[in-house]
Biopython code that builds the backbone (N, CA, C, O; Angstrom):
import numpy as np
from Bio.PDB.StructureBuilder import StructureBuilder

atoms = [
    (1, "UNK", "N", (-16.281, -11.887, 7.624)),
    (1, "UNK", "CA", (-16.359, -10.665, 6.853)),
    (1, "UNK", "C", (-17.780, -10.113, 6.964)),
    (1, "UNK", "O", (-18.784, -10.672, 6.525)),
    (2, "UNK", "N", (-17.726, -8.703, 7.739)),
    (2, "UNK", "CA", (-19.148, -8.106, 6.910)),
    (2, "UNK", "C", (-19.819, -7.790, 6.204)),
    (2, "UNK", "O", (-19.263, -6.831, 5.668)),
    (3, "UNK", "N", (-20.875, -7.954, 5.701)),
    (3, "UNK", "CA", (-21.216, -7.899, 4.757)),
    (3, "UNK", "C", (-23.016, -6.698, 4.440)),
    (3, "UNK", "O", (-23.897, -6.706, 5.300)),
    (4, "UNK", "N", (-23.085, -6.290, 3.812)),
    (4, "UNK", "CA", (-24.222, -5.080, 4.026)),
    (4, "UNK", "C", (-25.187, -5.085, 3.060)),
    (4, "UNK", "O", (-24.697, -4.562, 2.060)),
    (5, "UNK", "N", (-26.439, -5.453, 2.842)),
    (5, "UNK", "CA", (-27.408, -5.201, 1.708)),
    (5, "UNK", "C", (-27.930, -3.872, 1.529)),
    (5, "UNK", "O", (-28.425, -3.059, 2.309)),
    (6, "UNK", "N", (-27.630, -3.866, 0.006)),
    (6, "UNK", "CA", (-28.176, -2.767, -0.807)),
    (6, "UNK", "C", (-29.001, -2.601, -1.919)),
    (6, "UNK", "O", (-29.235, -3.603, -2.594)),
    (7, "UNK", "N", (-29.217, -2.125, -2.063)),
    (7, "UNK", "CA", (-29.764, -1.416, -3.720)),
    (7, "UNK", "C", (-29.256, -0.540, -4.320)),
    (7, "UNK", "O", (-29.156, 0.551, -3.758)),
    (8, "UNK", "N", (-28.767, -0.707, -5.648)),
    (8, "UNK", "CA", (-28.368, 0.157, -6.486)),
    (8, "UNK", "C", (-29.553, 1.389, -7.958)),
    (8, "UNK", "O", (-30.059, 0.894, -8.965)),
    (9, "UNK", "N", (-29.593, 1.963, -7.812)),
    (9, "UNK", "CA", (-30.484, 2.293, -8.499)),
    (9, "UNK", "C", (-29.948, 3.240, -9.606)),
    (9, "UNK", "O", (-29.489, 4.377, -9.501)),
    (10, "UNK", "N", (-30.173, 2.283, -10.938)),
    (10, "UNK", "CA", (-28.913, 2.968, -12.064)),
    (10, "UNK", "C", (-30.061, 3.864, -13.263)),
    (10, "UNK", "O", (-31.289, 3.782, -13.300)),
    (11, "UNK", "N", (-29.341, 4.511, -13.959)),
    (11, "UNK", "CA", (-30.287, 5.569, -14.858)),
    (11, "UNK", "C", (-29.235, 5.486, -16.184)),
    (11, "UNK", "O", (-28.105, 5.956, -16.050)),
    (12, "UNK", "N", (-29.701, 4.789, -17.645)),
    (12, "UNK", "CA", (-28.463, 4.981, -18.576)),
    (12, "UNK", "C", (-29.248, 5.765, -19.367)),
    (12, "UNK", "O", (-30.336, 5.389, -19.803)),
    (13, "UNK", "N", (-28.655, 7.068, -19.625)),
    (13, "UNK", "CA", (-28.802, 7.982, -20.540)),
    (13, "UNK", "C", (-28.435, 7.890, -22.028)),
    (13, "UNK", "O", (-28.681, 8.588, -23.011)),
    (14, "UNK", "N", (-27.513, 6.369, -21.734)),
    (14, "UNK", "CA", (-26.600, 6.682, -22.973)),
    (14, "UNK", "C", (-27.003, 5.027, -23.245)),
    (14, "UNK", "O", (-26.578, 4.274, -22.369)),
    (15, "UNK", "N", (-27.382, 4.711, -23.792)),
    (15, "UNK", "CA", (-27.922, 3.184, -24.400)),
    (15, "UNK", "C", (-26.386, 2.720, -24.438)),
    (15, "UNK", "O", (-26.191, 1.666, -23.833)),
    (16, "UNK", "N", (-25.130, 3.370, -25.100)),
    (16, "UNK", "CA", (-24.243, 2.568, -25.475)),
    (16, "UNK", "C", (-23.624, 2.457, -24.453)),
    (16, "UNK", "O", (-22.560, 1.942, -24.797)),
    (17, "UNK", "N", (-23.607, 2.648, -23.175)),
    (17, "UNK", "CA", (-22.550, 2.393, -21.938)),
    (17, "UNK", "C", (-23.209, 1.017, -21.278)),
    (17, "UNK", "O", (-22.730, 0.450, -20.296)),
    (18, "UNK", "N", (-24.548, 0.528, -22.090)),
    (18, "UNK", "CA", (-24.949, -0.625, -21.564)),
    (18, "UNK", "C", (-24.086, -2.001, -21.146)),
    (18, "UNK", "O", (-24.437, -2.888, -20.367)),
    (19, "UNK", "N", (-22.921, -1.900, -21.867)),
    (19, "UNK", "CA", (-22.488, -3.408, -22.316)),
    (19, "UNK", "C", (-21.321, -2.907, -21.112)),
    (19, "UNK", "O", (-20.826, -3.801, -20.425)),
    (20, "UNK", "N", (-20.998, -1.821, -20.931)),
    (20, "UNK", "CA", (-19.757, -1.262, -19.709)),
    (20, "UNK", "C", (-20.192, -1.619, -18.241)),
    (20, "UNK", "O", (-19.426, -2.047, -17.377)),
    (21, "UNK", "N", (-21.551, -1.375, -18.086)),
    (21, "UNK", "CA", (-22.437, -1.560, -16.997)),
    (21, "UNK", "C", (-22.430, -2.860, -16.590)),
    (21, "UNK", "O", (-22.057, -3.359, -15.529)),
    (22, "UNK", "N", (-23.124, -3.583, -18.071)),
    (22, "UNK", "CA", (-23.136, -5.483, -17.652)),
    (22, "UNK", "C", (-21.864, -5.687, -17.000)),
    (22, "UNK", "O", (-21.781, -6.179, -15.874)),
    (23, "UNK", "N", (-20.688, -5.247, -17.813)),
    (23, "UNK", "CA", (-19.373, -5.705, -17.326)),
    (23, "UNK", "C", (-19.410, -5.819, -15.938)),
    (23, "UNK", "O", (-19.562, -6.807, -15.221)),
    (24, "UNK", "N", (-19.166, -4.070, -15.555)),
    (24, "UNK", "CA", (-19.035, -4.000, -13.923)),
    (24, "UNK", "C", (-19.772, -4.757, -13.214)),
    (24, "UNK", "O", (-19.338, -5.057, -12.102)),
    (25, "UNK", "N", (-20.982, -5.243, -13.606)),
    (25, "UNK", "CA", (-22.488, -5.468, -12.514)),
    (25, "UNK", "C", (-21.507, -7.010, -12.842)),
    (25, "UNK", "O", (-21.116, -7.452, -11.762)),
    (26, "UNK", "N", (-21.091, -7.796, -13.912)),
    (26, "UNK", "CA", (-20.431, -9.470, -14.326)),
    (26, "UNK", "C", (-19.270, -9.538, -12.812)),
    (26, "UNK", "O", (-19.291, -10.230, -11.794)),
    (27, "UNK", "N", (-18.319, -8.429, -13.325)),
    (27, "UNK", "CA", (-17.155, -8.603, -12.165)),
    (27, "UNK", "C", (-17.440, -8.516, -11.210)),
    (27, "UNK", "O", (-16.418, -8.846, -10.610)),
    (28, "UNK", "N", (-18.668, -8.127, -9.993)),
    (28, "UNK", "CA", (-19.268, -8.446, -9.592)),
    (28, "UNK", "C", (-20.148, -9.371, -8.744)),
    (28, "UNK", "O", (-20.467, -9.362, -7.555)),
    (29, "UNK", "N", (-20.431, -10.186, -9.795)),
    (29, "UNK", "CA", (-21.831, -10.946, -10.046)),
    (29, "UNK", "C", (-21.612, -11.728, -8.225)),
    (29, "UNK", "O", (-22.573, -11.702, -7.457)),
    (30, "UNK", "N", (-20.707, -12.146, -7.935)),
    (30, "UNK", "CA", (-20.848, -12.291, -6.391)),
    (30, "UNK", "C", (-21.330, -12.180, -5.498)),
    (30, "UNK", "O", (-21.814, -12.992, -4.709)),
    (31, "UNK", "N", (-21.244, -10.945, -5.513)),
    (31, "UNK", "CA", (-22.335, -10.087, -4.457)),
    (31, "UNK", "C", (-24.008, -10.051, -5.047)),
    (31, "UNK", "O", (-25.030, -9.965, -4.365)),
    (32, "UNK", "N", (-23.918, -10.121, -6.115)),
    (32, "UNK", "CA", (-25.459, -9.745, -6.466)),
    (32, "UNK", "C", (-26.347, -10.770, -6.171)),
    (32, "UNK", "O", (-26.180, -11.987, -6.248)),
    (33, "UNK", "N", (-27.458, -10.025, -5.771)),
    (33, "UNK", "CA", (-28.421, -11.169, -4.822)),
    (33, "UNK", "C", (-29.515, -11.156, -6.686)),
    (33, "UNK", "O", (-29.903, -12.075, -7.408)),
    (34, "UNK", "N", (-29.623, -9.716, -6.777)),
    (34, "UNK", "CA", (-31.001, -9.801, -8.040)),
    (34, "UNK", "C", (-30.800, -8.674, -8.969)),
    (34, "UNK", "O", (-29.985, -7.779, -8.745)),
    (35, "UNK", "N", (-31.573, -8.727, -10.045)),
    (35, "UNK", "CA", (-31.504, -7.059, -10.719)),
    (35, "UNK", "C", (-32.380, -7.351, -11.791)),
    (35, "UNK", "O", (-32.658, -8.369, -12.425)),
    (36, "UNK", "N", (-32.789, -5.982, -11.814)),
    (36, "UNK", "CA", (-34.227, -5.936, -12.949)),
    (36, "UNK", "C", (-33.761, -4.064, -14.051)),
    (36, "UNK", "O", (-33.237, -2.985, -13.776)),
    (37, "UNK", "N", (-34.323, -4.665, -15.163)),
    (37, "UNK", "CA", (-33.383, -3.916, -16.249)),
    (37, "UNK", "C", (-35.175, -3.566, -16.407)),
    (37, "UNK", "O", (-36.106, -4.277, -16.028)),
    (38, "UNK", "N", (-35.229, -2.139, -17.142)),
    (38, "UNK", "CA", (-36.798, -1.767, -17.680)),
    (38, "UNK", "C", (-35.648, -0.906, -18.593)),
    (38, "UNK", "O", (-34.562, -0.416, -18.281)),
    (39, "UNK", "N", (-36.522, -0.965, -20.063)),
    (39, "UNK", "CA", (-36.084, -0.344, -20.869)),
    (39, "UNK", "C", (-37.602, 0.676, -20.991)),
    (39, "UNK", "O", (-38.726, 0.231, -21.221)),
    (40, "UNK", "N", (-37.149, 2.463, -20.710)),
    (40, "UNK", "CA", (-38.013, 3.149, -20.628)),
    (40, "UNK", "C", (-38.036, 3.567, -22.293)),
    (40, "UNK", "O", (-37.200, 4.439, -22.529)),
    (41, "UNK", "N", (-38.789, 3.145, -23.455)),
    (41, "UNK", "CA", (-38.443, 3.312, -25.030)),
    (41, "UNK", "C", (-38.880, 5.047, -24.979)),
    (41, "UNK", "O", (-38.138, 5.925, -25.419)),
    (42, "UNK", "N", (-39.812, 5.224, -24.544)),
    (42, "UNK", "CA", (-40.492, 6.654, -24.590)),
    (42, "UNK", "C", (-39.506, 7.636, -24.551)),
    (42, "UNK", "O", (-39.277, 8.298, -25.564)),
    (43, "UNK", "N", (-38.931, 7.808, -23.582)),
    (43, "UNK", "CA", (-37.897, 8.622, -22.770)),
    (43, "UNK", "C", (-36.182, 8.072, -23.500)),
    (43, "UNK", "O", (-35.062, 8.581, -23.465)),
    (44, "UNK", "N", (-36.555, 7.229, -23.907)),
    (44, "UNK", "CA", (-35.293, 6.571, -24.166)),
    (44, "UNK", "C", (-33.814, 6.728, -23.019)),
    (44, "UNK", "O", (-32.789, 7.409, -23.002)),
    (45, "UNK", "N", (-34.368, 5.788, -22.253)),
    (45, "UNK", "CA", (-33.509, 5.879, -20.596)),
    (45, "UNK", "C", (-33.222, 3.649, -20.449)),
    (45, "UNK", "O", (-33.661, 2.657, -21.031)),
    (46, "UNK", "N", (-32.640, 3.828, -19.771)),
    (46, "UNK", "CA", (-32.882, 2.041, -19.362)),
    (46, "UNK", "C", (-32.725, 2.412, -17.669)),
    (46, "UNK", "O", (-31.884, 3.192, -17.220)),
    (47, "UNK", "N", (-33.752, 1.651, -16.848)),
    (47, "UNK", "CA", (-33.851, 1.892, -15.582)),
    (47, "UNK", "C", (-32.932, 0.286, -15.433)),
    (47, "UNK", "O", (-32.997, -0.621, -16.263)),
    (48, "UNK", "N", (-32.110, 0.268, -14.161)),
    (48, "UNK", "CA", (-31.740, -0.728, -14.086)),
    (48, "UNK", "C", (-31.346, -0.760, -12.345)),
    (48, "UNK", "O", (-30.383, -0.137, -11.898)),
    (49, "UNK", "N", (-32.385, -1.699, -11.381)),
    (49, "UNK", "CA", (-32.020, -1.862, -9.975)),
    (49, "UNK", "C", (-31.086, -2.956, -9.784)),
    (49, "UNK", "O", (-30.948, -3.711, -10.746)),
    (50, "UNK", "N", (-30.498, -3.162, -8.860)),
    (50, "UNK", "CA", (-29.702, -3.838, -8.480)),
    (50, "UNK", "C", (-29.155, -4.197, -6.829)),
    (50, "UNK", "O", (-28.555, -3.439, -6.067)),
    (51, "UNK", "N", (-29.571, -5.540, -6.609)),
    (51, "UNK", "CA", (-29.776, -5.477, -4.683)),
    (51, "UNK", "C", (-28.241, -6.361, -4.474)),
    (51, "UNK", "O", (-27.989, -7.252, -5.286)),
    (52, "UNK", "N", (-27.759, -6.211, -3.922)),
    (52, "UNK", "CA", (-26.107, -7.017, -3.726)),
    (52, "UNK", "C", (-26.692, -7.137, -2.079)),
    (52, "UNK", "O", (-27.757, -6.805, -1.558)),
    (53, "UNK", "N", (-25.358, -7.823, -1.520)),
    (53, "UNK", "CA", (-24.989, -8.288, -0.091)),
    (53, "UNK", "C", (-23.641, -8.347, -0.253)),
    (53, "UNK", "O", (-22.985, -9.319, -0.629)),
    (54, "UNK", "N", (-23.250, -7.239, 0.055)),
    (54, "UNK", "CA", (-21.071, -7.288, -0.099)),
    (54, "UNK", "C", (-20.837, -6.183, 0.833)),
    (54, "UNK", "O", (-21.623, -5.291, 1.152)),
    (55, "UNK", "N", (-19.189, -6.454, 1.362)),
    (55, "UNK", "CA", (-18.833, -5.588, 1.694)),
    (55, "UNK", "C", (-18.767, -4.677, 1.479)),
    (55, "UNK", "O", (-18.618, -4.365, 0.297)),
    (56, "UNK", "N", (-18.846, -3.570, 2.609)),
    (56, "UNK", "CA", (-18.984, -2.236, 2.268)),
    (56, "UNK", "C", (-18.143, -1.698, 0.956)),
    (56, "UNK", "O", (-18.772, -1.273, -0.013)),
    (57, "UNK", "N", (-16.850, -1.727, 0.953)),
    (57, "UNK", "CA", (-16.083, -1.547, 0.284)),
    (57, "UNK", "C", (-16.535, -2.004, -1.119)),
    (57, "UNK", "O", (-16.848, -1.239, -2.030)),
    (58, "UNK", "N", (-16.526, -3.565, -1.183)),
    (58, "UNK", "CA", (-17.238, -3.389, -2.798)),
    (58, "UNK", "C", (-18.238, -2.938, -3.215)),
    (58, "UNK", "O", (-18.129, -2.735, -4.424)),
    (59, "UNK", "N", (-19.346, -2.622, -2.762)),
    (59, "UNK", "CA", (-20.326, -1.475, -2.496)),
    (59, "UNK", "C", (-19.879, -0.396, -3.538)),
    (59, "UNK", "O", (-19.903, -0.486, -4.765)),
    (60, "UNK", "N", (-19.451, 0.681, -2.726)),
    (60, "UNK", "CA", (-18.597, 1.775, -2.731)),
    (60, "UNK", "C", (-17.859, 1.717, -4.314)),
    (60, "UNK", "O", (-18.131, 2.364, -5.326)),
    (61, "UNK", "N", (-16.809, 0.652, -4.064)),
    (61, "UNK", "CA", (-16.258, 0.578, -5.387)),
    (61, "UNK", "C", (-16.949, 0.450, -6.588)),
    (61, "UNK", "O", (-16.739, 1.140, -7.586)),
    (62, "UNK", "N", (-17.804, -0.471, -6.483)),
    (62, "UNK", "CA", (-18.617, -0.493, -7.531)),
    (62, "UNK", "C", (-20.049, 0.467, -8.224)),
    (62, "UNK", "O", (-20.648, 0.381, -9.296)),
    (63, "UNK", "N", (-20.218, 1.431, -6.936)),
    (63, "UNK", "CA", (-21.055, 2.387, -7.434)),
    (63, "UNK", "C", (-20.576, 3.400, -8.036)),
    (63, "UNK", "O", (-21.107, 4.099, -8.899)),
    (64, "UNK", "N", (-18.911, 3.521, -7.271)),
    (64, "UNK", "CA", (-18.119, 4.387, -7.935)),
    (64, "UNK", "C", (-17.570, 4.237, -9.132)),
    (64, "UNK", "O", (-17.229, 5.273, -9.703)),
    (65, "UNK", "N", (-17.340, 2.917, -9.824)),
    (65, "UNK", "CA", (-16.518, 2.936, -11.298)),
    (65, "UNK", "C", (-18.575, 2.919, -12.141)),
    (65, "UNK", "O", (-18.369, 3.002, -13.352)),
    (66, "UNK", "N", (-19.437, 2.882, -12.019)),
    (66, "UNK", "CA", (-20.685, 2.659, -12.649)),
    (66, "UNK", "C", (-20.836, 4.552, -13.237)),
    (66, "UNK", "O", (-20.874, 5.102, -14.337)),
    (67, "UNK", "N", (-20.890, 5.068, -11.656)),
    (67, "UNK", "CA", (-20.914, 6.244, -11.880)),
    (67, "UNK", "C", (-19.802, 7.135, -12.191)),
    (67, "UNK", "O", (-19.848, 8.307, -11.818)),
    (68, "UNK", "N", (-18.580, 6.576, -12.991)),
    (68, "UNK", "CA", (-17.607, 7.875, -13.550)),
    (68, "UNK", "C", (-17.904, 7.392, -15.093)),
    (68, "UNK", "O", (-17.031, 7.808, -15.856)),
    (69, "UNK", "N", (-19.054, 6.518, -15.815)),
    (69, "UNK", "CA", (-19.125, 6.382, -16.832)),
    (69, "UNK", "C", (-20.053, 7.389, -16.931)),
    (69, "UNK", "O", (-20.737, 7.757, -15.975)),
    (70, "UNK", "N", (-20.148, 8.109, -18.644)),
    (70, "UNK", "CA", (-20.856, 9.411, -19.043)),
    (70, "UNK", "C", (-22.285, 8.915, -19.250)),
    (70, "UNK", "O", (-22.435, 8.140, -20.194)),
    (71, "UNK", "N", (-22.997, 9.125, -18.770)),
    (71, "UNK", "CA", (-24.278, 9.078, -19.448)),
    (71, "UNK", "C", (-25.322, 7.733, -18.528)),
    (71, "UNK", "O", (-26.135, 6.855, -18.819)),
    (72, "UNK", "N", (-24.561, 8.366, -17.155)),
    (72, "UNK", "CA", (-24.803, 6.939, -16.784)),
    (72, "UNK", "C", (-25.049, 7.952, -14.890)),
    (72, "UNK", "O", (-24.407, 8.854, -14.351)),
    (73, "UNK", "N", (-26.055, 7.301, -14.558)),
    (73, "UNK", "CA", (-26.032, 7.915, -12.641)),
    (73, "UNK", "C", (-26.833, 7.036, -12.129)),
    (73, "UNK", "O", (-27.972, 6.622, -12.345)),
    (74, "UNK", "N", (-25.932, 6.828, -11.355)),
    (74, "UNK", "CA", (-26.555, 6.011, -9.925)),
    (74, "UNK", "C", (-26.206, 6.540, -8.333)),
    (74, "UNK", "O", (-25.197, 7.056, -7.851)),
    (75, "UNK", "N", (-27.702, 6.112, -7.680)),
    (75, "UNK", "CA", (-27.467, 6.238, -6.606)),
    (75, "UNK", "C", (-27.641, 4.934, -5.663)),
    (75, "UNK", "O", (-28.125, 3.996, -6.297)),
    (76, "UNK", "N", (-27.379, 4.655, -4.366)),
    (76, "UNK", "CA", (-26.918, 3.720, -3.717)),
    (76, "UNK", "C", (-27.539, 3.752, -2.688)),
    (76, "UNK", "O", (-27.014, 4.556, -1.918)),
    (77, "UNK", "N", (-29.001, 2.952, -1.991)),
    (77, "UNK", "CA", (-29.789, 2.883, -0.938)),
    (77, "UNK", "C", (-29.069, 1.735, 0.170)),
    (77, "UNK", "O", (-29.217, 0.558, -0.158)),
    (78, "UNK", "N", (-28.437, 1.958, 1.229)),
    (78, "UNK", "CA", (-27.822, 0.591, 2.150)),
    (78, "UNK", "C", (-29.221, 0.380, 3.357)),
    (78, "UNK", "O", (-29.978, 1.142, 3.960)),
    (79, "UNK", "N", (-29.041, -0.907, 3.277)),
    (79, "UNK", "CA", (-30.200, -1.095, 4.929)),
    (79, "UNK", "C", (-29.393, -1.014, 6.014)),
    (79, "UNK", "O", (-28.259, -0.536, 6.054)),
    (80, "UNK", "N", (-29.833, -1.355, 6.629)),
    (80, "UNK", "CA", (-29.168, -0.854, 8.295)),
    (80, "UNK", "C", (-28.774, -2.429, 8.653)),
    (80, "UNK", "O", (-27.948, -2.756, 9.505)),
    (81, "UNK", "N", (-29.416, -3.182, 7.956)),
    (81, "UNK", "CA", (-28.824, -4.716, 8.116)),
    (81, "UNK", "C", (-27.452, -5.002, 7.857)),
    (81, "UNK", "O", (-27.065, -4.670, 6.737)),
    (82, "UNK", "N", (-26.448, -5.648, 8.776)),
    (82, "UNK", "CA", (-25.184, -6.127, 8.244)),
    (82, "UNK", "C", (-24.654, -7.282, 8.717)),
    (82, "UNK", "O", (-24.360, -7.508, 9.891)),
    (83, "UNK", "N", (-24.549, -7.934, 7.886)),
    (83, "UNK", "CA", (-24.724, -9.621, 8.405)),
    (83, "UNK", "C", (-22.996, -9.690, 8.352)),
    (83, "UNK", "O", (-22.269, -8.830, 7.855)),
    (84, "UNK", "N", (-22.625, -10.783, 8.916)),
    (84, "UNK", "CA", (-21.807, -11.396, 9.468)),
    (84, "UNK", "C", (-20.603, -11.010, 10.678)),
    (84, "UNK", "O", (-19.409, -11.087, 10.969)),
    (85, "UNK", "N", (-21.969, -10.530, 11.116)),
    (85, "UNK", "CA", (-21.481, -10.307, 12.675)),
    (85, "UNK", "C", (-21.806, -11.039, 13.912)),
    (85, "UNK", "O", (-21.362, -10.732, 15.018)),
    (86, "UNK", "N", (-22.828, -12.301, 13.605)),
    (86, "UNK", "CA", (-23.158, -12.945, 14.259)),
    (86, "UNK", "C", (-24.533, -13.085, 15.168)),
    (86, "UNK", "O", (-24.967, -13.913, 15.969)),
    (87, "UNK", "N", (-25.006, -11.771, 14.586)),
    (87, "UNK", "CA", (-26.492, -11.654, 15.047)),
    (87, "UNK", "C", (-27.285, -11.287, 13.804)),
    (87, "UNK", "O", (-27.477, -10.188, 13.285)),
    (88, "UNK", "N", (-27.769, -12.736, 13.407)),
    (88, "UNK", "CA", (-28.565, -12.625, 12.134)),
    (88, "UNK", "C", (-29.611, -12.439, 12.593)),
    (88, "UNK", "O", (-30.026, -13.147, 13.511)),
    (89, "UNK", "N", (-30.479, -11.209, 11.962)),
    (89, "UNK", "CA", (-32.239, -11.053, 11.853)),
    (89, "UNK", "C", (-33.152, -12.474, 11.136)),
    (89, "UNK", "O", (-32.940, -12.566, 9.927)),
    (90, "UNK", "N", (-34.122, -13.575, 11.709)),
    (90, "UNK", "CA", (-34.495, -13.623, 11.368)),
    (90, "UNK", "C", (-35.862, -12.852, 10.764)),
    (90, "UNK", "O", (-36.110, -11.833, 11.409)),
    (91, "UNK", "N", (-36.956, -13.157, 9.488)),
    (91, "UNK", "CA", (-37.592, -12.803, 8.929)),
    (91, "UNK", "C", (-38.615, -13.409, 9.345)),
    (91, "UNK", "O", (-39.711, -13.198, 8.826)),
]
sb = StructureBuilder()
sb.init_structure("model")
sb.init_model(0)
sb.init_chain("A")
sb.init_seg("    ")
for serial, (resi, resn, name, xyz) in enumerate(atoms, 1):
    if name == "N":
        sb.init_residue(resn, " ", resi, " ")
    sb.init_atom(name, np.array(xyz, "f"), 0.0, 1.0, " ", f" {name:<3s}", serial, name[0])
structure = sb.get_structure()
């Protein structure tokens, strides 16, 4: 299976869609390599990144059910890396 690293880069407008978010990012949790939550208090925003390694498809799916919640936008950075094709990059 191929598989593709990303970053998710989430924006909650709405403090209370927090616990909807954990969910999706839980069902998930597979793919996720890391993620870092900043609570912006000033602005009252929560920044929240998120780097996975999944198929495209769960990718996709999952940026898509994050972003039909209200108060809530993300966008989705992919690398050009896609592993399991048999020519792994080493580092």
């Amino acid at each position: 299976m191929q598989t593709r690293v990303a970053v998710m880069s989430i924006l909650l407008n709405d403090c209370a869609r927090a616990g909807e978010v954990n969910s999706l990012l839980h069902a998930y949790n597979e793919y996720v390599i890391g993620r870092m939550g900043i609570p912006y208090r000033q602005k009252g925003i929560y920044i929240i990144s998120v780097a996975v390694d999944a198929p495209p498809d769960a990718i996709s799916a999952l940026s898509g059910k994050i972003g039909r919640l209200s108060g809530v936008s993300i966008k989705t950075a992919y690398s050009n890396f896609v592993s399991g094709d048999g020519h792994e990059a080493p580092c």
